[in-house]
C-alpha positions in Angstrom: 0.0 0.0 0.0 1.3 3.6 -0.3 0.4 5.9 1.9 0.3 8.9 -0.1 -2.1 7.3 -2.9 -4.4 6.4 0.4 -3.9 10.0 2.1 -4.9 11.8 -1.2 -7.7 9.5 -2.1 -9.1 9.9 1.7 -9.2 13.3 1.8 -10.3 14.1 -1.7 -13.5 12.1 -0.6 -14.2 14.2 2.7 -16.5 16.9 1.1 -18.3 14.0 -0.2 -18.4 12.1 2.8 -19.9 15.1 5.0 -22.4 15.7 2.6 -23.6 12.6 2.4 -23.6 12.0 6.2 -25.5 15.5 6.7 -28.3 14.0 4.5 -28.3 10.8 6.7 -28.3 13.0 9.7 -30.8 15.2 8.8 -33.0 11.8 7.4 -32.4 9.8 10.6 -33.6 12.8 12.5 -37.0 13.5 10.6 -37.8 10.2 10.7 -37.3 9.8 14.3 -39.0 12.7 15.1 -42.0 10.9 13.9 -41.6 8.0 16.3 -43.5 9.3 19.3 -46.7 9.9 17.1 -46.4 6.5 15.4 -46.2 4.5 18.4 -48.7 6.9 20.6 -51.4 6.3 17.4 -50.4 2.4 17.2 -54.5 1.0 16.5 -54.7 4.2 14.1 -51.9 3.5 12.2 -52.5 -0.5 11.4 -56.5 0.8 10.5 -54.8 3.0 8.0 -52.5 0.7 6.8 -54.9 -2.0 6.5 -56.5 0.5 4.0 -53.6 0.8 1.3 -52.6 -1.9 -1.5 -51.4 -5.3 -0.1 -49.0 -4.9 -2.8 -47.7 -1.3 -2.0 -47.1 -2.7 1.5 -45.5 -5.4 0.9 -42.8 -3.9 -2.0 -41.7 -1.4 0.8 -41.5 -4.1 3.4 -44.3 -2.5 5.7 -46.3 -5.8 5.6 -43.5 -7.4 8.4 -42.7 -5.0 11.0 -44.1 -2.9 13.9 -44.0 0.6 13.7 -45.2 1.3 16.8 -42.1 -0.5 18.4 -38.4 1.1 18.4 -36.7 -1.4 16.4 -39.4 -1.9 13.9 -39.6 1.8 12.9 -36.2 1.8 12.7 -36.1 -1.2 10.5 -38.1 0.4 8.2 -36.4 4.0 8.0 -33.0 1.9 7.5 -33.8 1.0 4.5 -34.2 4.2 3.2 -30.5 4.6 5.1 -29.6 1.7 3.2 -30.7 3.2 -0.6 -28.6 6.5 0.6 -25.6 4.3 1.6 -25.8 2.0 -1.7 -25.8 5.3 -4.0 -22.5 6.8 -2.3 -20.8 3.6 -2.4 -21.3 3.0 -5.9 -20.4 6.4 -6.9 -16.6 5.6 -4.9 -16.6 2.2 -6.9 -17.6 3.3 -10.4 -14.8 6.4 -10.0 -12.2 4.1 -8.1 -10.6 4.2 -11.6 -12.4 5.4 -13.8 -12.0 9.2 -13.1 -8.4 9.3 -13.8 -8.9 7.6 -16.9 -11.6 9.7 -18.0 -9.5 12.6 -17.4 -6.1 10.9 -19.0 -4.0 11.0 -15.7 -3.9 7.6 -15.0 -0.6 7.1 -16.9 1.3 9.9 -14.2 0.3 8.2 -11.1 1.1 4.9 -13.0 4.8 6.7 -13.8 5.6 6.7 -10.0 7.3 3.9 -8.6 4.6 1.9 -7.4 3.1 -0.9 -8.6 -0.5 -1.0 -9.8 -1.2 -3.9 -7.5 -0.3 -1.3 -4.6 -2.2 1.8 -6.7 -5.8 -0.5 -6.1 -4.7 -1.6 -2.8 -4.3 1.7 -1.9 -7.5 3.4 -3.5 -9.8 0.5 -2.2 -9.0 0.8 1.6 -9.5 4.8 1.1 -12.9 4.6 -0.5 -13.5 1.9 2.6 -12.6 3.9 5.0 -14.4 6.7 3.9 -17.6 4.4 3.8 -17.0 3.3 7.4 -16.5 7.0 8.4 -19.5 8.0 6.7 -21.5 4.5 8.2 -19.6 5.8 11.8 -21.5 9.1 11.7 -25.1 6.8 10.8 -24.5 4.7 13.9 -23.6 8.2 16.6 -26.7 9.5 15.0 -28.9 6.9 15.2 -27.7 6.2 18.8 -28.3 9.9 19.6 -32.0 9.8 17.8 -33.2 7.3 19.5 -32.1 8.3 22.8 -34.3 11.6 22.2 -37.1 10.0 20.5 -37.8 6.4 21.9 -40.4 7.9 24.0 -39.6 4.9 26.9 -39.8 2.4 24.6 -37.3 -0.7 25.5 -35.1 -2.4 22.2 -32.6 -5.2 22.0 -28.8 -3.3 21.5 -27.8 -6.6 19.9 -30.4 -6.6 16.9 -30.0 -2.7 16.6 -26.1 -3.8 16.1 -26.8 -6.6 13.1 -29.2 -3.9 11.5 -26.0 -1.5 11.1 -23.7 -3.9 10.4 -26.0 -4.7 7.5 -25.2 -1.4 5.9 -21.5 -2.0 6.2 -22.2 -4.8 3.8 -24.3 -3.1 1.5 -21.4 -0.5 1.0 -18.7 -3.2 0.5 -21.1 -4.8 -2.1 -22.1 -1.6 -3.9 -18.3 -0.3 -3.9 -17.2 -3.8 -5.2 -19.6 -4.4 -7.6 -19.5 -0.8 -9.1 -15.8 -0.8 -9.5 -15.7 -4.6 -11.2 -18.3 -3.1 -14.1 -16.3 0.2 -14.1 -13.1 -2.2 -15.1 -15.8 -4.2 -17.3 -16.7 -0.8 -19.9 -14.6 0.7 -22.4 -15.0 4.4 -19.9 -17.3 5.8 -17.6 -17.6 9.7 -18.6 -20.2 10.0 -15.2 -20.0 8.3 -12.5 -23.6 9.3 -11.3 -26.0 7.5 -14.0 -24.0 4.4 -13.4 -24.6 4.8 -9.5 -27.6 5.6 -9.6 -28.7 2.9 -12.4 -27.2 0.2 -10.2 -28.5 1.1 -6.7 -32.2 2.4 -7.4 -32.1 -1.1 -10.2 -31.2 -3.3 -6.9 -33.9 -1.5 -4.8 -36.5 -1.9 -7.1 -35.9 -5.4 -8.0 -36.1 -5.8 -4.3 -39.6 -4.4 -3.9 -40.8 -6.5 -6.8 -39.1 -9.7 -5.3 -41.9 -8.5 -1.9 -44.6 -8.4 -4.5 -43.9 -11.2 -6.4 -42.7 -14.1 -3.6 -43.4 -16.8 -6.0 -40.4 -15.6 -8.5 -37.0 -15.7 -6.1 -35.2 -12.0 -7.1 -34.4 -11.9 -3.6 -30.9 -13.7 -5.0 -30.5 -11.1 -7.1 -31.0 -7.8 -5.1 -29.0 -6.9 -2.2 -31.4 -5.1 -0.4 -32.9 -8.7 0.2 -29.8 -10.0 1.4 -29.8 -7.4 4.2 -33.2 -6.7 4.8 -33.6 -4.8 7.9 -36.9 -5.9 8.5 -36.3 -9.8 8.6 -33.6 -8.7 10.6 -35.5 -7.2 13.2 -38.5 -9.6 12.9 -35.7 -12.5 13.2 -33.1 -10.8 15.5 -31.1 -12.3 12.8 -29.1 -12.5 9.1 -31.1 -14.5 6.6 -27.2 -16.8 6.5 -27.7 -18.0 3.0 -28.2 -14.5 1.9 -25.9 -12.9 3.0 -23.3 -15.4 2.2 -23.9 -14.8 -0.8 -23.9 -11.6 -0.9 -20.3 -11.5 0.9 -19.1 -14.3 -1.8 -20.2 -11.9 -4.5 -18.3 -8.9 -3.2 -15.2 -10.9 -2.8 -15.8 -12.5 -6.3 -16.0 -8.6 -7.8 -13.2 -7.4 -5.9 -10.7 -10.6 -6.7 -12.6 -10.0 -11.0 -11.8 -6.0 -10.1 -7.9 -6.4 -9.2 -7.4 -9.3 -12.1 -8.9 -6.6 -14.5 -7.2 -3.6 -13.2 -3.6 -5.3 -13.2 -4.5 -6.3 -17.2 -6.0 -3.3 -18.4 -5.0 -1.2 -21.0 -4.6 2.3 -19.5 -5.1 5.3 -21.7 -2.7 7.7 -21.9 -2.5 11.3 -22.8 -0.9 11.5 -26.5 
Protein backbone atom coordinates (compact mmCIF):
# COMPACT_ATOMS: atom_id res chain seq x y z
CA UNK A 1 0.00 0.00 0.00
CA UNK A 2 1.31 3.60 -0.35
CA UNK A 3 0.42 5.92 1.88
CA UNK A 4 0.28 8.90 -0.11
CA UNK A 5 -2.14 7.29 -2.88
CA UNK A 6 -4.36 6.40 0.45
CA UNK A 7 -3.85 10.03 2.13
CA UNK A 8 -4.88 11.84 -1.16
CA UNK A 9 -7.70 9.48 -2.14
CA UNK A 10 -9.05 9.91 1.74
CA UNK A 11 -9.17 13.29 1.77
CA UNK A 12 -10.32 14.06 -1.72
CA UNK A 13 -13.50 12.14 -0.59
CA UNK A 14 -14.17 14.19 2.72
CA UNK A 15 -16.50 16.89 1.14
CA UNK A 16 -18.35 14.00 -0.20
CA UNK A 17 -18.44 12.12 2.85
CA UNK A 18 -19.88 15.06 5.01
CA UNK A 19 -22.45 15.65 2.61
CA UNK A 20 -23.62 12.55 2.38
CA UNK A 21 -23.59 11.98 6.21
CA UNK A 22 -25.47 15.55 6.74
CA UNK A 23 -28.27 14.02 4.46
CA UNK A 24 -28.33 10.79 6.66
CA UNK A 25 -28.34 12.99 9.69
CA UNK A 26 -30.76 15.16 8.78
CA UNK A 27 -33.04 11.79 7.36
CA UNK A 28 -32.38 9.85 10.57
CA UNK A 29 -33.56 12.80 12.53
CA UNK A 30 -37.00 13.53 10.63
CA UNK A 31 -37.79 10.19 10.72
CA UNK A 32 -37.30 9.78 14.29
CA UNK A 33 -39.01 12.72 15.05
CA UNK A 34 -41.95 10.92 13.93
CA UNK A 35 -41.56 7.96 16.30
CA UNK A 36 -43.45 9.27 19.26
CA UNK A 37 -46.67 9.88 17.05
CA UNK A 38 -46.44 6.52 15.43
CA UNK A 39 -46.23 4.48 18.40
CA UNK A 40 -48.67 6.89 20.62
CA UNK A 41 -51.37 6.30 17.45
CA UNK A 42 -50.36 2.40 17.21
CA UNK A 43 -54.50 1.03 16.52
CA UNK A 44 -54.73 4.21 14.08
CA UNK A 45 -51.85 3.53 12.21
CA UNK A 46 -52.51 -0.50 11.38
CA UNK A 47 -56.49 0.77 10.55
CA UNK A 48 -54.77 3.00 8.00
CA UNK A 49 -52.49 0.74 6.78
CA UNK A 50 -54.95 -2.05 6.46
CA UNK A 51 -56.50 0.47 4.00
CA UNK A 52 -53.64 0.78 1.32
CA UNK A 53 -52.63 -1.94 -1.52
CA UNK A 54 -51.41 -5.34 -0.06
CA UNK A 55 -48.99 -4.95 -2.78
CA UNK A 56 -47.74 -1.33 -1.98
CA UNK A 57 -47.12 -2.67 1.51
CA UNK A 58 -45.54 -5.44 0.85
CA UNK A 59 -42.84 -3.94 -2.01
CA UNK A 60 -41.74 -1.35 0.78
CA UNK A 61 -41.50 -4.11 3.42
CA UNK A 62 -44.28 -2.54 5.66
CA UNK A 63 -46.25 -5.80 5.60
CA UNK A 64 -43.46 -7.44 8.41
CA UNK A 65 -42.74 -4.99 11.03
CA UNK A 66 -44.13 -2.91 13.94
CA UNK A 67 -44.02 0.59 13.65
CA UNK A 68 -45.16 1.26 16.78
CA UNK A 69 -42.14 -0.52 18.35
CA UNK A 70 -38.45 1.07 18.39
CA UNK A 71 -36.70 -1.38 16.39
CA UNK A 72 -39.42 -1.93 13.92
CA UNK A 73 -39.62 1.77 12.94
CA UNK A 74 -36.15 1.79 12.71
CA UNK A 75 -36.11 -1.15 10.54
CA UNK A 76 -38.14 0.44 8.23
CA UNK A 77 -36.35 4.00 7.97
CA UNK A 78 -32.96 1.89 7.51
CA UNK A 79 -33.83 1.01 4.49
CA UNK A 80 -34.19 4.17 3.21
CA UNK A 81 -30.54 4.64 5.08
CA UNK A 82 -29.56 1.66 3.23
CA UNK A 83 -30.71 3.16 -0.60
CA UNK A 84 -28.64 6.51 0.61
CA UNK A 85 -25.58 4.26 1.56
CA UNK A 86 -25.77 1.96 -1.69
CA UNK A 87 -25.82 5.26 -3.99
CA UNK A 88 -22.53 6.76 -2.25
CA UNK A 89 -20.84 3.60 -2.44
CA UNK A 90 -21.32 3.01 -5.85
CA UNK A 91 -20.41 6.37 -6.87
CA UNK A 92 -16.58 5.56 -4.85
CA UNK A 93 -16.58 2.24 -6.92
CA UNK A 94 -17.55 3.32 -10.36
CA UNK A 95 -14.82 6.36 -10.00
CA UNK A 96 -12.16 4.14 -8.11
CA UNK A 97 -10.57 4.23 -11.60
CA UNK A 98 -12.40 5.39 -13.82
CA UNK A 99 -12.04 9.17 -13.12
CA UNK A 100 -8.44 9.29 -13.83
CA UNK A 101 -8.95 7.61 -16.86
CA UNK A 102 -11.60 9.71 -18.02
CA UNK A 103 -9.50 12.62 -17.40
CA UNK A 104 -6.12 10.91 -18.97
CA UNK A 105 -3.96 10.97 -15.71
CA UNK A 106 -3.87 7.59 -15.02
CA UNK A 107 -0.64 7.14 -16.88
CA UNK A 108 1.25 9.88 -14.19
CA UNK A 109 0.31 8.20 -11.08
CA UNK A 110 1.11 4.92 -12.99
CA UNK A 111 4.75 6.69 -13.79
CA UNK A 112 5.60 6.65 -10.01
CA UNK A 113 7.32 3.94 -8.58
CA UNK A 114 4.65 1.93 -7.43
CA UNK A 115 3.07 -0.88 -8.61
CA UNK A 116 -0.50 -1.05 -9.79
CA UNK A 117 -1.21 -3.91 -7.53
CA UNK A 118 -0.31 -1.34 -4.65
CA UNK A 119 -2.18 1.79 -6.66
CA UNK A 120 -5.81 -0.47 -6.13
CA UNK A 121 -4.69 -1.56 -2.82
CA UNK A 122 -4.35 1.73 -1.90
CA UNK A 123 -7.47 3.45 -3.47
CA UNK A 124 -9.79 0.54 -2.23
CA UNK A 125 -8.99 0.81 1.56
CA UNK A 126 -9.50 4.85 1.10
CA UNK A 127 -12.93 4.64 -0.48
CA UNK A 128 -13.50 1.87 2.63
CA UNK A 129 -12.64 3.94 4.95
CA UNK A 130 -14.39 6.70 3.91
CA UNK A 131 -17.62 4.38 3.83
CA UNK A 132 -17.04 3.29 7.41
CA UNK A 133 -16.51 7.00 8.37
CA UNK A 134 -19.48 7.97 6.70
CA UNK A 135 -21.48 4.46 8.18
CA UNK A 136 -19.56 5.84 11.76
CA UNK A 137 -21.45 9.08 11.71
CA UNK A 138 -25.06 6.83 10.85
CA UNK A 139 -24.46 4.66 13.92
CA UNK A 140 -23.62 8.20 16.55
CA UNK A 141 -26.72 9.54 14.98
CA UNK A 142 -28.90 6.88 15.25
CA UNK A 143 -27.68 6.15 18.84
CA UNK A 144 -28.30 9.91 19.61
CA UNK A 145 -32.02 9.85 17.77
CA UNK A 146 -33.15 7.31 19.54
CA UNK A 147 -32.07 8.31 22.79
CA UNK A 148 -34.35 11.55 22.16
CA UNK A 149 -37.12 10.00 20.53
CA UNK A 150 -37.80 6.45 21.88
CA UNK A 151 -40.45 7.88 23.96
CA UNK A 152 -39.56 4.91 26.90
CA UNK A 153 -39.79 2.43 24.64
CA UNK A 154 -37.28 -0.71 25.49
CA UNK A 155 -35.06 -2.38 22.18
CA UNK A 156 -32.55 -5.22 21.97
CA UNK A 157 -28.77 -3.34 21.50
CA UNK A 158 -27.80 -6.58 19.86
CA UNK A 159 -30.44 -6.57 16.92
CA UNK A 160 -30.02 -2.74 16.62
CA UNK A 161 -26.12 -3.79 16.09
CA UNK A 162 -26.82 -6.58 13.15
CA UNK A 163 -29.18 -3.87 11.54
CA UNK A 164 -25.98 -1.45 11.15
CA UNK A 165 -23.71 -3.92 10.39
CA UNK A 166 -25.98 -4.74 7.45
CA UNK A 167 -25.18 -1.35 5.94
CA UNK A 168 -21.47 -2.04 6.18
CA UNK A 169 -22.23 -4.78 3.78
CA UNK A 170 -24.25 -3.09 1.48
CA UNK A 171 -21.41 -0.45 1.04
CA UNK A 172 -18.66 -3.23 0.55
CA UNK A 173 -21.15 -4.84 -2.10
CA UNK A 174 -22.11 -1.56 -3.93
CA UNK A 175 -18.34 -0.30 -3.95
CA UNK A 176 -17.21 -3.83 -5.16
CA UNK A 177 -19.59 -4.40 -7.65
CA UNK A 178 -19.48 -0.79 -9.07
CA UNK A 179 -15.75 -0.81 -9.48
CA UNK A 180 -15.71 -4.60 -11.21
CA UNK A 181 -18.27 -3.11 -14.15
CA UNK A 182 -16.27 0.17 -14.11
CA UNK A 183 -13.12 -2.19 -15.09
CA UNK A 184 -15.78 -4.24 -17.31
CA UNK A 185 -16.68 -0.83 -19.89
CA UNK A 186 -14.58 0.68 -22.42
CA UNK A 187 -14.99 4.40 -19.85
CA UNK A 188 -17.32 5.83 -17.63
CA UNK A 189 -17.57 9.68 -18.59
CA UNK A 190 -20.24 9.98 -15.23
CA UNK A 191 -20.05 8.34 -12.51
CA UNK A 192 -23.59 9.26 -11.34
CA UNK A 193 -25.98 7.50 -13.96
CA UNK A 194 -24.05 4.42 -13.43
CA UNK A 195 -24.59 4.76 -9.52
CA UNK A 196 -27.63 5.65 -9.65
CA UNK A 197 -28.65 2.92 -12.37
CA UNK A 198 -27.17 0.24 -10.15
CA UNK A 199 -28.46 1.08 -6.69
CA UNK A 200 -32.16 2.36 -7.36
CA UNK A 201 -32.06 -1.13 -10.24
CA UNK A 202 -31.25 -3.28 -6.92
CA UNK A 203 -33.91 -1.54 -4.83
CA UNK A 204 -36.51 -1.93 -7.14
CA UNK A 205 -35.86 -5.38 -8.01
CA UNK A 206 -36.12 -5.80 -4.34
CA UNK A 207 -39.64 -4.43 -3.86
CA UNK A 208 -40.84 -6.55 -6.84
CA UNK A 209 -39.09 -9.65 -5.25
CA UNK A 210 -41.89 -8.47 -1.94
CA UNK A 211 -44.58 -8.37 -4.52
CA UNK A 212 -43.89 -11.20 -6.40
CA UNK A 213 -42.73 -14.13 -3.59
CA UNK A 214 -43.36 -16.79 -5.98
CA UNK A 215 -40.38 -15.63 -8.47
CA UNK A 216 -36.99 -15.66 -6.13
CA UNK A 217 -35.16 -12.05 -7.06
CA UNK A 218 -34.42 -11.85 -3.61
CA UNK A 219 -30.93 -13.66 -4.96
CA UNK A 220 -30.45 -11.10 -7.08
CA UNK A 221 -30.97 -7.77 -5.05
CA UNK A 222 -29.04 -6.94 -2.19
CA UNK A 223 -31.38 -5.05 -0.44
CA UNK A 224 -32.87 -8.68 0.23
CA UNK A 225 -29.79 -9.96 1.40
CA UNK A 226 -29.76 -7.39 4.19
CA UNK A 227 -33.20 -6.73 4.81
CA UNK A 228 -33.63 -4.82 7.95
CA UNK A 229 -36.93 -5.89 8.49
CA UNK A 230 -36.27 -9.83 8.57
CA UNK A 231 -33.59 -8.74 10.63
CA UNK A 232 -35.49 -7.20 13.19
CA UNK A 233 -38.47 -9.58 12.89
CA UNK A 234 -35.68 -12.48 13.23
CA UNK A 235 -33.06 -10.81 15.48
CA UNK A 236 -31.10 -12.26 12.82
CA UNK A 237 -29.14 -12.49 9.06
CA UNK A 238 -31.07 -14.54 6.62
CA UNK A 239 -27.23 -16.82 6.54
CA UNK A 240 -27.67 -18.03 3.04
CA UNK A 241 -28.24 -14.51 1.94
CA UNK A 242 -25.92 -12.92 3.01
CA UNK A 243 -23.27 -15.39 2.24
CA UNK A 244 -23.94 -14.84 -0.83
CA UNK A 245 -23.91 -11.57 -0.91
CA UNK A 246 -20.35 -11.50 0.87
CA UNK A 247 -19.06 -14.32 -1.75
CA UNK A 248 -20.20 -11.85 -4.48
CA UNK A 249 -18.32 -8.85 -3.21
CA UNK A 250 -15.22 -10.93 -2.78
CA UNK A 251 -15.76 -12.54 -6.30
CA UNK A 252 -15.96 -8.58 -7.78
CA UNK A 253 -13.18 -7.42 -5.86
CA UNK A 254 -10.71 -10.64 -6.67
CA UNK A 255 -12.57 -10.04 -10.96
CA UNK A 256 -11.82 -6.04 -10.08
CA UNK A 257 -7.89 -6.41 -9.21
CA UNK A 258 -7.41 -9.27 -12.07
CA UNK A 259 -8.87 -6.60 -14.53
CA UNK A 260 -7.21 -3.57 -13.24
CA UNK A 261 -3.62 -5.35 -13.25
CA UNK A 262 -4.53 -6.30 -17.15
CA UNK A 263 -6.02 -3.34 -18.41
CA UNK A 264 -5.04 -1.19 -21.00
CA UNK A 265 -4.62 2.28 -19.48
CA UNK A 266 -5.14 5.35 -21.75
CA UNK A 267 -2.74 7.72 -21.85
CA UNK A 268 -2.55 11.26 -22.78
CA UNK A 269 -0.90 11.53 -26.51
Amino acid sequence: MSATIYLHEFRTRLKSVLIWSGSLTALVFFFFSLFPSFAEQAALMQQMMANFPPALLEAFGMTKVDLSSLMGFYGFLFAFVQLCLAIQAGNYGFGLVSIEESELTADFLLSKPVSRLQVLISKLLAAVSNLLLTMLIVTVVSLVAIALFNDGHEYAASTLILVLVSGILLQLFFLGVGLVISLLVKRIRSVTPWSLGLAFGAYVLSAFSGILGEIKLEYITPFKHLDPAYIVLNAGFNTPLVLLNVAVTLVSLAASTWLYLRRDIPAVS
